[in-house]
Structures are given as C-alpha cells and as structure tokens.
N, CA, C and O atoms as a GROMACS GRO file, in nm:
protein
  268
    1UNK      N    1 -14.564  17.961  -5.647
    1UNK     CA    2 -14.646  18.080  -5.627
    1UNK      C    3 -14.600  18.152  -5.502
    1UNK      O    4 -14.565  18.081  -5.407
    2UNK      N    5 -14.595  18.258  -5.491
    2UNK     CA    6 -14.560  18.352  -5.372
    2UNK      C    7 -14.678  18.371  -5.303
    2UNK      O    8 -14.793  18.394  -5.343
    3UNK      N    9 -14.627  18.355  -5.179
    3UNK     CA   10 -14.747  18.318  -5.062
    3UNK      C   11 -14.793  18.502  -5.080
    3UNK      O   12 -14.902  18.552  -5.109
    4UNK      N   13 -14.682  18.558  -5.052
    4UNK     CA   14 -14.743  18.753  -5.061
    4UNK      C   15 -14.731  18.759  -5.184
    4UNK      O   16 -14.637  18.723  -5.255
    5UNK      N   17 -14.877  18.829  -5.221
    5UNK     CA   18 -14.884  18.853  -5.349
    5UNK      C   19 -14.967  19.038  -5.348
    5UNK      O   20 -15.001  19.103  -5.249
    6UNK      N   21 -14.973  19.067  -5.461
    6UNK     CA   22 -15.052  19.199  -5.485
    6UNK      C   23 -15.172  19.179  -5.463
    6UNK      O   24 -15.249  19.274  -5.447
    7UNK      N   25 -15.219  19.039  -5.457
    7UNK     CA   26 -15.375  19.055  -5.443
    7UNK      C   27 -15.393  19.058  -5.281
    7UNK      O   28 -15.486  19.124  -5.235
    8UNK      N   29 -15.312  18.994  -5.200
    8UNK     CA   30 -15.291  19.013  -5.101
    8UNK      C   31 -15.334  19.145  -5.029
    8UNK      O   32 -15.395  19.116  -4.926
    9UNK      N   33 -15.322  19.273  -5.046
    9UNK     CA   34 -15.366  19.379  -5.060
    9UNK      C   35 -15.465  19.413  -5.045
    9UNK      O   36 -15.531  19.400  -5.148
   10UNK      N   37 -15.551  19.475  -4.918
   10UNK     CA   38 -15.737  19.535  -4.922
   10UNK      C   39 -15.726  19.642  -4.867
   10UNK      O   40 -15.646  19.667  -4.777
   11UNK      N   41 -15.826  19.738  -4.931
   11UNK     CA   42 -15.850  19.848  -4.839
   11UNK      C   43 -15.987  19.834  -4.743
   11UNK      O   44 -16.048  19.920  -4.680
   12UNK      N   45 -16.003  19.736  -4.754
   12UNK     CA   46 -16.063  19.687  -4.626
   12UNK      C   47 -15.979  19.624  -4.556
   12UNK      O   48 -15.901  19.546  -4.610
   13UNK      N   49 -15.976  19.646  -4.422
   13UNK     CA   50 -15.910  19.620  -4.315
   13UNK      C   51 -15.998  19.389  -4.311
   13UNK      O   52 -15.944  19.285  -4.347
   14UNK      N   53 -16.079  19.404  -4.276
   14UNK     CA   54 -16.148  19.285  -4.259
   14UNK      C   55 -16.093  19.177  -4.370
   14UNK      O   56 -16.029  19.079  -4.332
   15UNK      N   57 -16.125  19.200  -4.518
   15UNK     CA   58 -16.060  19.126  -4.619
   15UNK      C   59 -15.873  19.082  -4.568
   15UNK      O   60 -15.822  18.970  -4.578
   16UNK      N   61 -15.825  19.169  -4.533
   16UNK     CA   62 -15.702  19.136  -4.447
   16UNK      C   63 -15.655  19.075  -4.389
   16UNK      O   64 -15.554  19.007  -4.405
   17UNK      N   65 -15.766  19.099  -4.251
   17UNK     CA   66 -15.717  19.019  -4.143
   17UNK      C   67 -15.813  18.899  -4.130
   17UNK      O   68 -15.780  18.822  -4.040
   18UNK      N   69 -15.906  18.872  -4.188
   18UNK     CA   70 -15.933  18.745  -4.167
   18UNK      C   71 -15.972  18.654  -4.335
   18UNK      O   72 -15.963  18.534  -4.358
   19UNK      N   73 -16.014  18.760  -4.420
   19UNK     CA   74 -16.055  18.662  -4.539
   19UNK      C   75 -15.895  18.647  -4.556
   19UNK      O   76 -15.861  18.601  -4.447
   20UNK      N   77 -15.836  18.654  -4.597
   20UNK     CA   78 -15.679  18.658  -4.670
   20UNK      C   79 -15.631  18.534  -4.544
   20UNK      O   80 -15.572  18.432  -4.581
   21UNK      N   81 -15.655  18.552  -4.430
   21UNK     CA   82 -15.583  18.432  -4.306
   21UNK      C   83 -15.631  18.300  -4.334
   21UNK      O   84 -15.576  18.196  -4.299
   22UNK      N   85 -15.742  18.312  -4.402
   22UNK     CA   86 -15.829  18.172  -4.436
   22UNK      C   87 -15.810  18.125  -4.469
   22UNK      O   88 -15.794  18.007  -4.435
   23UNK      N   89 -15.789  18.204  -4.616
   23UNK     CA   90 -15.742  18.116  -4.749
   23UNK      C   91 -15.610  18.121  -4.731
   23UNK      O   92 -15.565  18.069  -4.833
   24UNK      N   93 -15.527  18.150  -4.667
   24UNK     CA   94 -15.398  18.071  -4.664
   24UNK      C   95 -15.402  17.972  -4.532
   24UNK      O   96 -15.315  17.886  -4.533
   25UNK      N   97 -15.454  17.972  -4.464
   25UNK     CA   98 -15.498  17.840  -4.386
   25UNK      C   99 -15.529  17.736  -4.472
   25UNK      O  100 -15.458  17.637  -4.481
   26UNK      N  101 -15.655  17.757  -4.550
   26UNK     CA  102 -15.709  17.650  -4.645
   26UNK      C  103 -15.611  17.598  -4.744
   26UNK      O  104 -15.618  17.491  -4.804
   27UNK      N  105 -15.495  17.712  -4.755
   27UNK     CA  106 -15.422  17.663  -4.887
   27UNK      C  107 -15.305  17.582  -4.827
   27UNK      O  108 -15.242  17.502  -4.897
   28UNK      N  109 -15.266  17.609  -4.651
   28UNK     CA  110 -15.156  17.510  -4.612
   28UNK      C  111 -15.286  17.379  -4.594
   28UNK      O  112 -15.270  17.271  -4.649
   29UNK      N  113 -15.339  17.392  -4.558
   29UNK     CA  114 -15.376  17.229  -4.538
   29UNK      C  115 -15.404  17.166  -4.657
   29UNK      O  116 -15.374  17.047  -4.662
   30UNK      N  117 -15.456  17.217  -4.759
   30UNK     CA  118 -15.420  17.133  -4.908
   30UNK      C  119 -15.300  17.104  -4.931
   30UNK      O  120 -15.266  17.007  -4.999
   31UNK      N  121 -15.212  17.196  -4.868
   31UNK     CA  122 -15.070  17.154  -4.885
   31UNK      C  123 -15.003  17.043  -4.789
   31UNK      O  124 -14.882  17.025  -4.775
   32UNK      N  125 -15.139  16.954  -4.708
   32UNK     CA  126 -15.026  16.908  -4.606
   32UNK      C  127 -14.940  16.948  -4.519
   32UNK      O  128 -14.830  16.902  -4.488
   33UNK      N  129 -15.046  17.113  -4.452
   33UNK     CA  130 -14.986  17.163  -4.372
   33UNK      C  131 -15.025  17.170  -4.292
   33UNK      O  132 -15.027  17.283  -4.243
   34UNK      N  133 -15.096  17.042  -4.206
   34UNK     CA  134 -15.222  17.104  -4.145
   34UNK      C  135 -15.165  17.137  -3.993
   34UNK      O  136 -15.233  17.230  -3.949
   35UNK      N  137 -15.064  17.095  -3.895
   35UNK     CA  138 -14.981  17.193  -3.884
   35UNK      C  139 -14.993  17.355  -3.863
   35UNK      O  140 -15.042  17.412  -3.766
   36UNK      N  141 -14.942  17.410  -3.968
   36UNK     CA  142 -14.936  17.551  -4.043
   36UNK      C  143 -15.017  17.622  -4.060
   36UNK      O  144 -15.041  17.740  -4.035
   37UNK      N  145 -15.081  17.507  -4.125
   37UNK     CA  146 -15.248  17.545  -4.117
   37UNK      C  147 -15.336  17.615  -4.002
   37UNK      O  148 -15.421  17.699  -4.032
   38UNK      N  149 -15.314  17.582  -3.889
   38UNK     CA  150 -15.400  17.586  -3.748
   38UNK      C  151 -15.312  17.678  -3.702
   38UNK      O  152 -15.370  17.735  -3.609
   39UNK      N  153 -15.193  17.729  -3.719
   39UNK     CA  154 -15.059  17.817  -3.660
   39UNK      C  155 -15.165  17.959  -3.718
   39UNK      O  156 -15.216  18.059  -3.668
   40UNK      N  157 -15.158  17.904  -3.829
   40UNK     CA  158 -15.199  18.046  -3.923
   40UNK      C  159 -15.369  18.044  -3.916
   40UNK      O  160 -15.435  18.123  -3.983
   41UNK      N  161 -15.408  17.982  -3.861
   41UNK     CA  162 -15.581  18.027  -3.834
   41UNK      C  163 -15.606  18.069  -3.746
   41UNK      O  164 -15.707  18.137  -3.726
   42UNK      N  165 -15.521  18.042  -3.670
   42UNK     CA  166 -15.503  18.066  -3.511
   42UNK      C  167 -15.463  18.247  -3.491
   42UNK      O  168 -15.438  18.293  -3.379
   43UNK      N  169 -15.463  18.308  -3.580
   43UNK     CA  170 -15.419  18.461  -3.655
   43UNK      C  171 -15.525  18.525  -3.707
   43UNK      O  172 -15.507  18.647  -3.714
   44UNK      N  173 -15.646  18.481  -3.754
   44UNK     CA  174 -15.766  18.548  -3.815
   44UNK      C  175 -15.809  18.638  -3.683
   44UNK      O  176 -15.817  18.622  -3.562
   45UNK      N  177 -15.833  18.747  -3.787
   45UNK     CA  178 -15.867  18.864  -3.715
   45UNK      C  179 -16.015  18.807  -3.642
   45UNK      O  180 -16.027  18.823  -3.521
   46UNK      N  181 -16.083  18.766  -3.690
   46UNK     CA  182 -16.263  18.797  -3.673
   46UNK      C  183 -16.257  18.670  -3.578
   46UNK      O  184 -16.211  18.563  -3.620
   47UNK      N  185 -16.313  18.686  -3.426
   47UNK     CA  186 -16.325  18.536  -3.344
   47UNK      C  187 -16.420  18.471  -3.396
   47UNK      O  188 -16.451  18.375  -3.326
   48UNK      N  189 -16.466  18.480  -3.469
   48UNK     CA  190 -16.559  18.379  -3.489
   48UNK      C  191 -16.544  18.290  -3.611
   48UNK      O  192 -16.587  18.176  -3.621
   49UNK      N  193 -16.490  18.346  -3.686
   49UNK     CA  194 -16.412  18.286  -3.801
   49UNK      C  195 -16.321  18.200  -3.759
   49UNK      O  196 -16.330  18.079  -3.774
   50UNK      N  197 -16.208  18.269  -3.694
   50UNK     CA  198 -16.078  18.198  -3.585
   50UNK      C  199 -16.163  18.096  -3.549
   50UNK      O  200 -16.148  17.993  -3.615
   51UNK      N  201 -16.260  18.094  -3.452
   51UNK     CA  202 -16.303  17.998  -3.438
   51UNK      C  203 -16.331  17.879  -3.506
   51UNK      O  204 -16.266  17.776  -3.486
   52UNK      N  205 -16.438  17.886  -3.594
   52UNK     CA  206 -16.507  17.800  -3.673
   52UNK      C  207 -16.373  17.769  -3.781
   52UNK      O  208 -16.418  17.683  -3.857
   53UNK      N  209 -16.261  17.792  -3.814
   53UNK     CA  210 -16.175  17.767  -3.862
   53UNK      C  211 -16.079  17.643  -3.794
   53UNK      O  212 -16.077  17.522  -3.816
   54UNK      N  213 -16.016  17.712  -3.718
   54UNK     CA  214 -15.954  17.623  -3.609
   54UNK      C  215 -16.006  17.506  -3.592
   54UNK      O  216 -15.945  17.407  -3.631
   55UNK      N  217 -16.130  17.497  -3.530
   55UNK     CA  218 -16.223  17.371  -3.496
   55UNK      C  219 -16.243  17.325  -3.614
   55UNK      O  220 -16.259  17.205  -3.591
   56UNK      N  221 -16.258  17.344  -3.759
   56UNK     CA  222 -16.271  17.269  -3.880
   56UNK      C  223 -16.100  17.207  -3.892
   56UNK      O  224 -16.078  17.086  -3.883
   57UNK      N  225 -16.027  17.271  -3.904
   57UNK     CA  226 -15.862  17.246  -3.917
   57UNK      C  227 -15.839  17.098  -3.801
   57UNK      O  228 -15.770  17.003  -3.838
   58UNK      N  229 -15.910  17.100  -3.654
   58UNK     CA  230 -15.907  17.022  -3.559
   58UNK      C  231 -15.964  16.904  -3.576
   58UNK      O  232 -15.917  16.806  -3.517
   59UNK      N  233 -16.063  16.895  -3.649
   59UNK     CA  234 -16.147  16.802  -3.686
   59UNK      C  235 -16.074  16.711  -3.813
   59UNK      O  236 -16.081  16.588  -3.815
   60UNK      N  237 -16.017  16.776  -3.897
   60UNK     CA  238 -15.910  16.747  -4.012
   60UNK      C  239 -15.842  16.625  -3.955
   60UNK      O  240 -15.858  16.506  -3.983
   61UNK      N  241 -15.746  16.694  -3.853
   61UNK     CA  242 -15.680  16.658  -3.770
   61UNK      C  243 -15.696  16.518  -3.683
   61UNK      O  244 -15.610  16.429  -3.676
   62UNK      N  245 -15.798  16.517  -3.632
   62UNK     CA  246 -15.874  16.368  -3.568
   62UNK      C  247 -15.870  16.276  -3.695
   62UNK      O  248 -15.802  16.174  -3.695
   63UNK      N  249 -15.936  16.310  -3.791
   63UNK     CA  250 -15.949  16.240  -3.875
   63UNK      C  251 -15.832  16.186  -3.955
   63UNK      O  252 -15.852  16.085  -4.022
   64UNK      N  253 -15.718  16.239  -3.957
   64UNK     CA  254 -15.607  16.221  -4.033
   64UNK      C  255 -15.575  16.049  -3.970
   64UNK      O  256 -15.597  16.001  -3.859
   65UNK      N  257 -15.517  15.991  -4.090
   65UNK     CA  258 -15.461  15.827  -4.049
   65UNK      C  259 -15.319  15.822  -3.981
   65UNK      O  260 -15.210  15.847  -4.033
   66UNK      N  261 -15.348  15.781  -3.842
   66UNK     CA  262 -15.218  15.774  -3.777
   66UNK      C  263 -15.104  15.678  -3.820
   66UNK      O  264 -15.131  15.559  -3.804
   67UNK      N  265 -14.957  15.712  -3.881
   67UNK     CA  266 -14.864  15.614  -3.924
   67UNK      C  267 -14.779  15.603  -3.783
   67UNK      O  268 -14.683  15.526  -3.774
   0.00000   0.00000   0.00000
C-alpha cells in the first residue's frame, strides 16, 4: 500500500496535520515501527494530540520485551 495516497488529501487543514499524522503513527507501530512511529507523532500538528500520542507510543515502548 502507498503510504501517500488520494485519501491523504483534506480541505481541512486539521484532518492533515494531525488526523492523517496519527493514523500513520498508529499504522507504523502495527508495523513494528515503533521507532517511526514516535518520529512521526512527534509531527502532529495539534499539541495535544502530539502529546497524548507520543506518551501512548512511550508507554508501548516500556512495555515492549527486552531481547
């Protein structure tokens, strides 16, 4: 699947910069990106989202099994 897609696309500015940052946050860490994940949450427009994102992605993170 192509990460840019047409749906990608809002004429809302907000749907943009932070719903669209989310769900590809949410979609690297399903991917085992968690990583990538936090790179790219770390990019949401709205601080408070950024926020409460990040710190969910961080928490992931603690929890992950150390090899």
């Amino acid at each position: 699947m192509n990460e840019l897609s047409s749906i990608d696309y809002f004429d809302n500015e907000w749907l943009h910069t932070t719903a669209t940052m989310v769900r590809r946050a949410w979609n690297l860490w399903k991917k085992d990106g968690l990583p990538q994940a936090i790179e790219t949450a770390e990019l949401i427009g709205d601080l408070a989202w950024r926020k409460a994102c990040v710190e969910w992605l961080q928490r992931r993170q603690k929890d992950e099994p150390h090899t």
